[in-house]
C-alpha positions as CSV (number, residue, x, y, z in Angstrom):
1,X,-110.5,38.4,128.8
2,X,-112.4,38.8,125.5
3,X,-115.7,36.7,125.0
4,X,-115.0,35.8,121.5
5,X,-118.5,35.4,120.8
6,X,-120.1,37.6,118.9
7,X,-124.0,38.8,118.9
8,X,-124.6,36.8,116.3
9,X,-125.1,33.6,118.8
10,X,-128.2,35.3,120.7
11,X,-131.0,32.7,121.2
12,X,-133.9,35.0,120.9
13,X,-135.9,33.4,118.1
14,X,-137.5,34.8,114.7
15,X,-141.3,34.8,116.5
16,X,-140.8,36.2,119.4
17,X,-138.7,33.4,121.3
18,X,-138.3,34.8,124.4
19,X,-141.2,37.0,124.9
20,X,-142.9,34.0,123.0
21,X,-142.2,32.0,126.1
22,X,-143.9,34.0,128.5
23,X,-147.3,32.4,129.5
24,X,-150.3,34.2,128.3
25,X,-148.6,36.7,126.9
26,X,-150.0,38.8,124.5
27,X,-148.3,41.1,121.4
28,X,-149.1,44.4,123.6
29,X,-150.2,44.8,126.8
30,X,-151.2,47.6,128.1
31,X,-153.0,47.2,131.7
32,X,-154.1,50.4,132.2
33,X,-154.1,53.8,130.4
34,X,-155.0,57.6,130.6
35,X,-155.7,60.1,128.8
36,X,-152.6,62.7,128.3
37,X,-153.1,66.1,130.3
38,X,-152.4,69.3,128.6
39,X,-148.9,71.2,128.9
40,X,-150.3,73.3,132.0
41,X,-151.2,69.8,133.7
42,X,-149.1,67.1,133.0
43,X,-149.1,64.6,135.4
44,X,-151.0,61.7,135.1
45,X,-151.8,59.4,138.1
46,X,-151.6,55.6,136.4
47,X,-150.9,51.7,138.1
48,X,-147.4,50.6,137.0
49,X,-147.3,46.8,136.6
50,X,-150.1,44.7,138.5
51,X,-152.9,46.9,139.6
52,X,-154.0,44.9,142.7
53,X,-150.6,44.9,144.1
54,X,-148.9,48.4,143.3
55,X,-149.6,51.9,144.5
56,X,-150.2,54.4,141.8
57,X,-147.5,56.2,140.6
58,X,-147.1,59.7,138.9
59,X,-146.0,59.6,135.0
60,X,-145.4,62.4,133.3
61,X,-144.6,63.1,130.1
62,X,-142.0,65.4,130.4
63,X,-140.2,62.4,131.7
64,X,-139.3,61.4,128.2
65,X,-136.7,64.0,126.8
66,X,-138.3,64.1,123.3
67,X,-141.6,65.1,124.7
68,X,-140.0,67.6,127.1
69,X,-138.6,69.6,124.2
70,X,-141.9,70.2,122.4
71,X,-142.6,73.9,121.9
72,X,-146.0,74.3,123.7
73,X,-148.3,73.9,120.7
74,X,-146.6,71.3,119.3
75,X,-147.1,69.6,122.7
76,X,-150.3,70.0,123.2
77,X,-151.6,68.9,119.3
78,X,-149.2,65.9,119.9
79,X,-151.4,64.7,122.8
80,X,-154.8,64.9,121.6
81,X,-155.6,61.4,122.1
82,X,-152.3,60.1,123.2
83,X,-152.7,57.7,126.3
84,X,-150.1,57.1,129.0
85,X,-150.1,53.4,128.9
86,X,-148.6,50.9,131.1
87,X,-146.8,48.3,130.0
88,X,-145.5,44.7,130.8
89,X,-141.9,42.6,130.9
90,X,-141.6,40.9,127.4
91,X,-144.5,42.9,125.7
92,X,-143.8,42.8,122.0
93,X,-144.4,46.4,120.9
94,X,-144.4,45.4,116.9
95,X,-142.6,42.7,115.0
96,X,-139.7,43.4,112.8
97,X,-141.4,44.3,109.2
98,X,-144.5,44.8,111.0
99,X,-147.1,47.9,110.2
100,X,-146.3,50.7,113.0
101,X,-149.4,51.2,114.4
102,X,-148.6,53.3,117.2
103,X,-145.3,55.2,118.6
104,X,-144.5,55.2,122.1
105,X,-142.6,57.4,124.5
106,X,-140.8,55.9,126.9
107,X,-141.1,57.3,130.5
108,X,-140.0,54.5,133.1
109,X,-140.2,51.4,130.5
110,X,-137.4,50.1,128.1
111,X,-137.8,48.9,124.7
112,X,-135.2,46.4,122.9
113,X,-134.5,46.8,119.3
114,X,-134.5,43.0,117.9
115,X,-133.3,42.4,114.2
116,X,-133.5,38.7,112.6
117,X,-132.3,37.5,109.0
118,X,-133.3,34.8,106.9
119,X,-135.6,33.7,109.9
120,X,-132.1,33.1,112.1
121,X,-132.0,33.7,116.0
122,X,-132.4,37.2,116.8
123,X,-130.2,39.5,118.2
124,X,-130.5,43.0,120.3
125,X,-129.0,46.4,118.5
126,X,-130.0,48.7,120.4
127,X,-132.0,50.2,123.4
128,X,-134.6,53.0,124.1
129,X,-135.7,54.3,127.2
130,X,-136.8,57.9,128.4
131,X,-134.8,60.0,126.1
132,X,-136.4,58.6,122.8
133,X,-139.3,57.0,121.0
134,X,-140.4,53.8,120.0
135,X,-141.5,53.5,115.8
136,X,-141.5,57.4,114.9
137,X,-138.5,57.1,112.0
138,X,-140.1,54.3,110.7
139,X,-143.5,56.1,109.9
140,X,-141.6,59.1,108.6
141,X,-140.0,56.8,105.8
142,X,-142.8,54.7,105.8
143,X,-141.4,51.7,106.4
144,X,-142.4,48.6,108.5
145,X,-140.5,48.1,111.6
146,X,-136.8,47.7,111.7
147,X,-137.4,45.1,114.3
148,X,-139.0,43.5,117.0
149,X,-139.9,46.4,119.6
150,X,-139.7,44.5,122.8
151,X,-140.1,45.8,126.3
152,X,-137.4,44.9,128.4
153,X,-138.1,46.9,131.8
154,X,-141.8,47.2,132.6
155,X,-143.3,50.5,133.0
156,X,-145.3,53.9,131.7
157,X,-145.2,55.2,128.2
158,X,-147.3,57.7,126.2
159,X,-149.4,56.0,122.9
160,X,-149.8,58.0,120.1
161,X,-151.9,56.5,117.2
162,X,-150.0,56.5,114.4
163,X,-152.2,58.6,111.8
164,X,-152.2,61.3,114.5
165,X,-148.4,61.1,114.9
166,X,-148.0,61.0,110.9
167,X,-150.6,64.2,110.4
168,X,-149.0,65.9,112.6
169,X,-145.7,65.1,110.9
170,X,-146.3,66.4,108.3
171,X,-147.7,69.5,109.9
172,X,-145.1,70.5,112.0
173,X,-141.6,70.7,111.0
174,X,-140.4,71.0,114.1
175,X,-141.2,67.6,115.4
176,X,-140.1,65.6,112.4
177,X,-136.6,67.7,112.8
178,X,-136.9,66.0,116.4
179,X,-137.4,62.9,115.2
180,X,-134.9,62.5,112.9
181,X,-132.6,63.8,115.5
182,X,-133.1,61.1,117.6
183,X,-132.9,58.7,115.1
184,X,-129.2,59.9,114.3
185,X,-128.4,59.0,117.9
186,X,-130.2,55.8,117.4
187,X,-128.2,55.0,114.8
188,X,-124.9,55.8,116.4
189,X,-126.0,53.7,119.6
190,X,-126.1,50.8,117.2
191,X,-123.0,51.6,115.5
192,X,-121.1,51.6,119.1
193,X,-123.5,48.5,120.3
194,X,-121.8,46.7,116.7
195,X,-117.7,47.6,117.5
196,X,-118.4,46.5,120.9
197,X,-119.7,42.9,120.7
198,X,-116.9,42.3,118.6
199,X,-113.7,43.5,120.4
200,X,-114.6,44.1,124.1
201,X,-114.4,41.2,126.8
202,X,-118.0,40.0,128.2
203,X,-117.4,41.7,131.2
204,X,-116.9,45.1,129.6
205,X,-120.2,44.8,127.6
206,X,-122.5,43.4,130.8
207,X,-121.3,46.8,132.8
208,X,-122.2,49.2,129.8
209,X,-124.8,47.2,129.1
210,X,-125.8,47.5,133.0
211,X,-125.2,51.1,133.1
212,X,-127.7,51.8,129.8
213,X,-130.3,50.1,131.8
214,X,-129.6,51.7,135.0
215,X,-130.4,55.0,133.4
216,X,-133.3,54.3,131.7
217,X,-135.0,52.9,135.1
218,X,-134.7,55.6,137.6
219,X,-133.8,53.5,140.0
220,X,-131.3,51.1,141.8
221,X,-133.0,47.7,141.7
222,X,-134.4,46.3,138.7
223,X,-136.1,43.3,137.4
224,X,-133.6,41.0,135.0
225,X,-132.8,37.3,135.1
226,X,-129.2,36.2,133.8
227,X,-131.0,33.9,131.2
228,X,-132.7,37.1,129.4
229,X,-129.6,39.3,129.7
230,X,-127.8,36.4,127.9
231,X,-130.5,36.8,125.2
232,X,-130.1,40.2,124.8
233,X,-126.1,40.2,124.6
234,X,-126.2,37.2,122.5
235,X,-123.9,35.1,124.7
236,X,-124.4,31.7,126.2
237,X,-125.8,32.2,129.9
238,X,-122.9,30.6,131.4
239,X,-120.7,33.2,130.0
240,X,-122.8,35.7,131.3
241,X,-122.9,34.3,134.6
242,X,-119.2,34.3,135.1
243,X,-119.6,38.1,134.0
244,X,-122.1,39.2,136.7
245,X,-120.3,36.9,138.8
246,X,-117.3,38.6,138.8
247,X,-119.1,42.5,139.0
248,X,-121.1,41.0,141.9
249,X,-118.1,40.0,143.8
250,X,-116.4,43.4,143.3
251,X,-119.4,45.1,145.1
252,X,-120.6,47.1,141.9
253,X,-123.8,44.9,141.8
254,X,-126.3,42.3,143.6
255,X,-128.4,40.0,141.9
256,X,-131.5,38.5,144.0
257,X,-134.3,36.2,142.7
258,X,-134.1,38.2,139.2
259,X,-133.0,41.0,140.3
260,X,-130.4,43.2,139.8
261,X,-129.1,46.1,142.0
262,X,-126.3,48.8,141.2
263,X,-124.6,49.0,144.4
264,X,-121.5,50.8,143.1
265,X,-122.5,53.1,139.9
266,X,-118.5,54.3,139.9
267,X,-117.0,50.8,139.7
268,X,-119.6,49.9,137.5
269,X,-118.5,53.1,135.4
270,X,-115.0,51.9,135.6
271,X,-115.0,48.5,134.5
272,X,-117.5,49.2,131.3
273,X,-115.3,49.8,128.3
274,X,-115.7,53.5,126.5
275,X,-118.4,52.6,124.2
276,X,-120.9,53.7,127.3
277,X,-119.5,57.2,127.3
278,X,-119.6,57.6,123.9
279,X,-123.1,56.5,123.1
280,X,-124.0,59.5,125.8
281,X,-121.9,61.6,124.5
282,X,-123.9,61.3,121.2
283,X,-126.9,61.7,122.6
284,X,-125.9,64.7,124.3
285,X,-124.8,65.7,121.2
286,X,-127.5,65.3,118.7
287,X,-129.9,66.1,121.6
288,X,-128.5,68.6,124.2
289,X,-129.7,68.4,128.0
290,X,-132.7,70.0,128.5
291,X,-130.7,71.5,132.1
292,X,-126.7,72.5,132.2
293,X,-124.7,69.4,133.1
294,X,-127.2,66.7,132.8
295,X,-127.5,64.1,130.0
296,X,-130.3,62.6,128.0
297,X,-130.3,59.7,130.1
């Protein structure tokens, strides 16, 4: 059954709304951050989420897909200074129209892409996780940001200032190719994102949206309440809860105290509409697998 709502009726305000609402929170927040180790060495031991509860975990860069395609040099000039940073639920990144200060690499983090007009409710168009980067096409056109770069699942990135990132820009062909690369994808995740919320039912966008996020974590469980994944598919949350309801009671996911766990990644596969496959397929596209049959995500 289709929705017929569009993602025009999010409820994620012009300032921040929803990260707005988080007490104490601050624009960024990065709890703890390292130094980036050359190619030879590049694992770097950091604290994901709350220091005095969590056991270190090992990030490293070649995590993201971007950063794993570097030729050495390139690599190497990119990550003098850059810091592996870790970083919290609901951190806003940059504001839309706001001065990119900084680009970041996802490794086990996801940022949401939030656009506003006219200072109306705004609404999620797109996602980036490990295969991309967080405010790079923007400094290479010099523009402010296209929107407001929120994290959506907590966890490591790598912080490059962004006069480094821009010097070495326009040093080194090579990564601005890569950059603009990525964008392209970018841009075709949003075009897909666009058809999607408009003619697939609610229950066809929560699985690909599901599946997106399942990628970018790593991992089987985690952390989402159904009120912010209303927000982010710009439905009303009982609508959403009849559409988690229903994949929860076909055994493809579980939803605990905020939650969510992809029990059957087939089912979940088979119920999103096709928009999921091609968004990958672009990516896989635009930026080939670094390894034969494997994908960006």
């Amino acid at each position: 059954m289709n929705s017929g709502l569009t993602v025009a009726n999010a409820a994620v305000d012009a300032h921040g709304g929803v990260a707005a609402r988080a007490a104490g929170q601050t624009d960024r927040t990065a709890v703890n951050s390292t130094t980036v180790p050359r190619r030879s060495s590049r694992a770097t031991e950091i604290l994901v989420g709350n220091l005095c509860k969590r056991k270190p975990q090992q990030a490293d860069p070649a995590t993201n897909g971007l950063l794993a395609r570097l030729e050495g040099e390139d690599y190497d000039l990119l990550m003098q200074g850059a810091k592996v940073v870790s970083l919290k639920f609901r951190t806003r990144l940059v504001r839309q129209d706001g001065n990119i200060d900084a680009v970041y690499f996802p490794l086990s983090c996801m940022v949401s892409l939030l656009v506003t007009t006219d200072g109306r409710p705004q609404v999620e168009m797109a996602t980036i996780g490990k295969e991309g980067v967080v405010g790079a096409s923007e400094l290479i056109q010099a523009q402010g940001a296209m929107g407001l770069n929120l994290v959506q699942l907590p966890g490591a990135a790598v912080r490059v200032e962004a006069g480094a990132f821009r010097k070495l820009l326009d040093s080194r062909p090579r990564v601005q190719k890569l950059i603009h690369q990525h964008f392209y994808a970018l841009m075709r995740q949003i075009l897909y994102g666009a058809a999607c919320n408009r003619i697939h039912s609610m229950e066809e966008r929560c699985a690909r949206w599901l599946l997106m996020t399942h990628d970018r974590a790593g991992q089987d469980t985690f952390p989402l309440t159904q009120d912010f994944l209303s927000h982010m598919l710009g439905v009303r949350r009982a609508t959403v809860n009849l559409a988690t309801g229903m994949l929860k009671k076909a055994g493809f996911i579980g939803y605990v105290r905020g939650k969510i766990t992809v029990i059957d990644r087939a089912g979940l596969e088979s119920t999103s509409c096709a928009c999921y496959q091609a968004i990958v397929r672009s990516y896989d596209s635009l930026l080939p697998p670094l390894q034969k049959n494997s994908t960006n995500f």
